[in-house]
N, C-alpha and C positions, 0 to 999 in steps of 0.2 A: 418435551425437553424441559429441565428444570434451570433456570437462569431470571435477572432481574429482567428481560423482555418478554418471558413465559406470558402468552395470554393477546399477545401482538399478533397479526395477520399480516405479513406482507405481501405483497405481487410483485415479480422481478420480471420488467419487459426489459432487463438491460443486457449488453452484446459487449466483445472484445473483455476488456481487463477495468477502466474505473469504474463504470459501475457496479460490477461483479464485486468488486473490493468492497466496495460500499456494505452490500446488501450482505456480505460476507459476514460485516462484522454484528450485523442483528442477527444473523443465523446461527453463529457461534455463543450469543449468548442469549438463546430462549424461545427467539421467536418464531411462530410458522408460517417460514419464507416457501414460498409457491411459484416455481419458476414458470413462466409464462414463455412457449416457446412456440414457434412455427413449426409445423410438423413436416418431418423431412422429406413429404412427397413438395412442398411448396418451398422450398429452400433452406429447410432448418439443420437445424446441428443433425450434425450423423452420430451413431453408436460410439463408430471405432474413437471418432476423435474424444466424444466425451470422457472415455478412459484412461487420456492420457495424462501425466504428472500433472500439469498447468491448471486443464479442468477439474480435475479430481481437487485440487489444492483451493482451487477460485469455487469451488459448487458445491463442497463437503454438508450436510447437515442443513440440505433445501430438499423440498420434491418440487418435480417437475411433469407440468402437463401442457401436453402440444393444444393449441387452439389455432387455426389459420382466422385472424382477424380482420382479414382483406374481405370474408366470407360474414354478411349480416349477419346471419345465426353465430359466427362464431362474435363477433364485437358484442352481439347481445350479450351472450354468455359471460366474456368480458368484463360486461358494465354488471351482469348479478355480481360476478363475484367482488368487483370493486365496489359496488354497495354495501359491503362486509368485510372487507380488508380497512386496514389501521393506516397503511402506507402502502403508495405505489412509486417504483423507482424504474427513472427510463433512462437511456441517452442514446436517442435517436434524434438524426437533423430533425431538426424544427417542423422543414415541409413535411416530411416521415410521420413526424405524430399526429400533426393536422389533416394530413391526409388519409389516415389510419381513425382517425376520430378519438383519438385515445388522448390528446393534451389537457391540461390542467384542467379549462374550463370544461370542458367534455367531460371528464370523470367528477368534475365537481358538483356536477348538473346529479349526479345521481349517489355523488356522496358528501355534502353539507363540510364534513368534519375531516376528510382526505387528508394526509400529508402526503403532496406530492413533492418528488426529488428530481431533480435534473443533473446529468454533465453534461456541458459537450466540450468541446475543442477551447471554442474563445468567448461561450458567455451566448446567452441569450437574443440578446442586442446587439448591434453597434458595427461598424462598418465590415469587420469580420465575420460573424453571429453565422452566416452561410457557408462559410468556409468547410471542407472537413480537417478535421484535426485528431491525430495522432501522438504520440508520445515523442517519438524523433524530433518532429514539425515541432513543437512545444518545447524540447529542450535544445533546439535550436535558436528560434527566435526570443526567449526569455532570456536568453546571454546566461545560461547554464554549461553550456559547451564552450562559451568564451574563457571561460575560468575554470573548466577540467582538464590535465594535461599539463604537458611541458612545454614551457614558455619557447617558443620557434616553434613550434612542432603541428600549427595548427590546432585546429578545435574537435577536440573530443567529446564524447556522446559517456553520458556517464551506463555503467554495466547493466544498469536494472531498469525498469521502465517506471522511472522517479517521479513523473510528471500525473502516469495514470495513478500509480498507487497515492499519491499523494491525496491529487485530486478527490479519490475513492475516499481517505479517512476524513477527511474536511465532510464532506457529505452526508458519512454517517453523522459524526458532529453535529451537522444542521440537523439530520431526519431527529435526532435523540431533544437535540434544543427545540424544536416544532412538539415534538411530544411533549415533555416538560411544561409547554406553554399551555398544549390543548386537555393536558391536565387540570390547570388554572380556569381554563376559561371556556370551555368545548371549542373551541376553533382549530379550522386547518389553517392552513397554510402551503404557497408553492416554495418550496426550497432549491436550493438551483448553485452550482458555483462551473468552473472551466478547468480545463486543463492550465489553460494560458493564468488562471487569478492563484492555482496553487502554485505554481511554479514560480511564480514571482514572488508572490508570499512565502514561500521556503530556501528564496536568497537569504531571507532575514538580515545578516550582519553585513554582508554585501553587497546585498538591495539598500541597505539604508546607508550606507558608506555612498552611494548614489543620490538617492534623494534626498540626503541631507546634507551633504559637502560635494557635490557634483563629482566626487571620484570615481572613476570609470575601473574597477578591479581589472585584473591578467592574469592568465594562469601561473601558478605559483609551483605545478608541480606534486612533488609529495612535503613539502614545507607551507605552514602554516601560513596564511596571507598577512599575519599579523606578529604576531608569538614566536619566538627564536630563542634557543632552538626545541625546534616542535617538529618531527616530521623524521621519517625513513633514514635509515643507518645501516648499512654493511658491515657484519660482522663474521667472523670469521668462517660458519657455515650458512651464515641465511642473514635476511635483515630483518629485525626490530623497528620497531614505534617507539620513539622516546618523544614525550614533554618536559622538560626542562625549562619553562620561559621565566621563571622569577629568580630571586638573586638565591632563596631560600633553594629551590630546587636543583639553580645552577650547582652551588656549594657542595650539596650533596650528590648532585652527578660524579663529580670530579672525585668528591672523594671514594664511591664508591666504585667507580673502576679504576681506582689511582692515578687517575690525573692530575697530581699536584701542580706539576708544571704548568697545565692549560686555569688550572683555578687561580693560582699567581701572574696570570699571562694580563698586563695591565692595557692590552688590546679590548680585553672582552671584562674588566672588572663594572660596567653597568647596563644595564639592561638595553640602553639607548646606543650603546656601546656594540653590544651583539648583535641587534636589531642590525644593523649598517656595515657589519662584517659576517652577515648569513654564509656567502659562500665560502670565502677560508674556515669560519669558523667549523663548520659542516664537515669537509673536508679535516679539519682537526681531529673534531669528535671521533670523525672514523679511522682515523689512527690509533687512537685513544682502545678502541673495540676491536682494533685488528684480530686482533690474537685470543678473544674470548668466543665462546659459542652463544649461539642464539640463546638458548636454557640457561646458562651461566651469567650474561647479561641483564634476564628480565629478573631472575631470580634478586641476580643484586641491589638491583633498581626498586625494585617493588619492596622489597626489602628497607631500605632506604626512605621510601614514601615516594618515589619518582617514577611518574606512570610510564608504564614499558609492558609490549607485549609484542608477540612474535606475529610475523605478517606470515599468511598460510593460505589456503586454497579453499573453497568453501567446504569441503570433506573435514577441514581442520577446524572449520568454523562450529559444525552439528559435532562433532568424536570430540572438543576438547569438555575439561572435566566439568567447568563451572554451566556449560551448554544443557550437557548430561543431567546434571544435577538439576537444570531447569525444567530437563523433559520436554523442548520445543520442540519434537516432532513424537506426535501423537497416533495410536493407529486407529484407522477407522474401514470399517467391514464392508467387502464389497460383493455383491453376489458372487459374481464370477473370475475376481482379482484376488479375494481372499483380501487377508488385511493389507494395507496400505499404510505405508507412512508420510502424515502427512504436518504442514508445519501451525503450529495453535496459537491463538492471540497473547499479542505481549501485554496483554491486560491480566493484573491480577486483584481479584476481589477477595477480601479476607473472608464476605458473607457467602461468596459461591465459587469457591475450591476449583479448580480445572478439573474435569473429569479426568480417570485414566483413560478412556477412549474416544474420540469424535461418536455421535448418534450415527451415523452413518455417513459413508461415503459420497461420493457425487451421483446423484442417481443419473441411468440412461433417460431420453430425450423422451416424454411421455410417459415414462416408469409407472408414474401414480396417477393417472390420470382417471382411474376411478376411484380411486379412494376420495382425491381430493373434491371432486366432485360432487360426492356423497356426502361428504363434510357439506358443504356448501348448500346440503337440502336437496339435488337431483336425484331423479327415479333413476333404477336401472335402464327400465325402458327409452327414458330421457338421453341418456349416457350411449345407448345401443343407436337409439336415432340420429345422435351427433356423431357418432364414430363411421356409420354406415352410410354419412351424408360427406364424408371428409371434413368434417367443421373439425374434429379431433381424433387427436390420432393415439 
């Protein structure tokens, strides 16, 4: 594959969704990521599941070879190829790695220059470090759930799993900042962040509304925690996203869907003003929109400079036009699926153009497991010995 990671070796021991995200984003742009899997007589992924949407989407443009590392011939194997990869990426409990012999210090032992990667739940360390941790468990106790939803209505779980994906980009982040450095200087480095450190760090403006003025946010709803009026409107077929929070915007709201009345209404003439009449004012607006259509609405607004757009289903999200225009879902070839659609990095490089198509699909569990091997400098015979011993499958 040609990308600015081209010429990169990765190993991917990682399971479930952050790591995979991770490791995702070096696969999409160059590098030959090598998934490292348990072969399914010892617990590993099965066929059926690896062809479905999730993996297919989380695996696209990696091979994969089973190795059972519980098994000395297979860890040895293990350590050759990790004597030759750039970076290895895990998120396995802690006891999991050291007892598998595969943690930092272990693979460091036989690669000087490693980047090794970690997630797990809550951090490496510290009075939680042994816990397991999940994306639910992490957007529950980060107060993420405290501030999604409608105020009485208890705490809601926001739709995506926020906490692994996050988690996953922050990582790549590090593995890319480790490279950069071992650029400069030959050195590895352990890279490592949590569930529980992005999620906190992706409160951003109200995580720091906390640690910096001790205010404890609430869910707010589909309204802005801050900004008025900002936030969900019923209009005559569907509801809109309107921003409107400055006096500049208010002006132009009103007058573009002829609200005179409400732009003269000396309730709401300053910002401080609005801010402190949210819910009449709300309730106004959408009188204001009773009687226009969804398309008629954003049309005017946007029109006007006043952000507005139509709230719709994820089918609405991938079919509308400017989506289209971007080409976020990309096909990539699968032996026995045919092409697949699947969705491509919101990165874009001026020097390396998105492909029209993913290199390939999510391979099955072991798919390459001689190729890569062969890469790697083993004999056939070698290959023949480890697959007839169960070391690979």
């Amino acid at each position: 594959m040609n990308g600015p990671l081209a010429g990169y070796t990765v190993l991917d021991l990682t399971i479930a969704r952050a790591g995979p995200t991770a490791v995702r984003l070096l696969a999409d742009w160059g590098a030959d990521v090598v998934r490292i899997e348990a072969p399914p007589a010892v617990g590993g992924a099965m066929t059926g599941a690896r062809r479905g949407p999730d993996e297919q989407n989380l695996h696209r443009n990696k091979r994969s070879v089973c190795i059972n590392l519980k098994d000395p011939d297979g860890h040895a194997l293990f350590m050759k190829l990790a004597a030759r990869a750039d970076v290895v990426v895990e998120n396995f409990r802690a006891d999991v790695k050291h007892r598998l012999k595969v943690d930092y210090a272990s693979v460091k032992a036989a690669n000087e220059a490693i980047i090794y990667a970690s997630i797990s739940g809550f951090g490496q360390e510290g009075p939680y470090s042994k816990r397991p941790g999940v994306d639910q468990i992490v957007q529950g106790m980060s107060g993420l759930m405290s501030i999604t939803g409608e105020p009485g209505r208890g705490p809601m779980r926001v739709g995506i799993a926020i906490s692994d994906t996050a988690a996953g980009m922050f990582l790549g982040q590090g593995i890319l900042l480790a490279l950069l450095h071992r650029e400069k200087t030959g050195e590895g480095q352990w890279v490592h962040t949590s569930l529980l450190e992005a999620m906190l760090n992706k409160l951003d403006f109200q995580g720091a509304r906390y640690t910096m003025l001790g205010d404890v946010p609430a869910q707010q709803g589909n309204d802005h925690p801050i900004a008025t009026p900002m936030g969900a409107f019923r209009c005559r077929d569907g509801h809109v996203n309107i921003a409107a929070p400055s006096d500049r915007m208010w002006k132009s709201f009103c007058e573009a869907v002829g609200a005179d009345a409400l732009y003269g209404d000396d309730r709401y003439d300053t910002v401080q003003k609005r801010r402190g009449a949210k819910v009449q004012l709300n309730a106004e607006i959408e009188g204001a929109i009773a009687d226009l259509s969804v398309d008629d609405v954003v049309a005017r607004l946007n029109a006007a400079g006043v952000p507005c757009g139509p709230i719709g289903d994820i089918k609405g999200g991938f079919d509308n036009p400017q989506a289209k225009y971007l080409e976020m879902a990309k096909p990539a070839a699968h032996p026995e699926l045919g092409d697949v659609n699947l969705i491509r990095s919101p990165i874009n490089l001026s020097g390396f153009p998105h492909p029209e198509r993913f290199d390939h699909a999510a391979p099955d569990p072991g798919a390459d497991s001689d190729g890569v091997l062969t890469d790697f400098g083993l004999e056939p015979t070698e290959i023949e010995e480890l697959r007839s011993s169960g070391v690979i499958a």
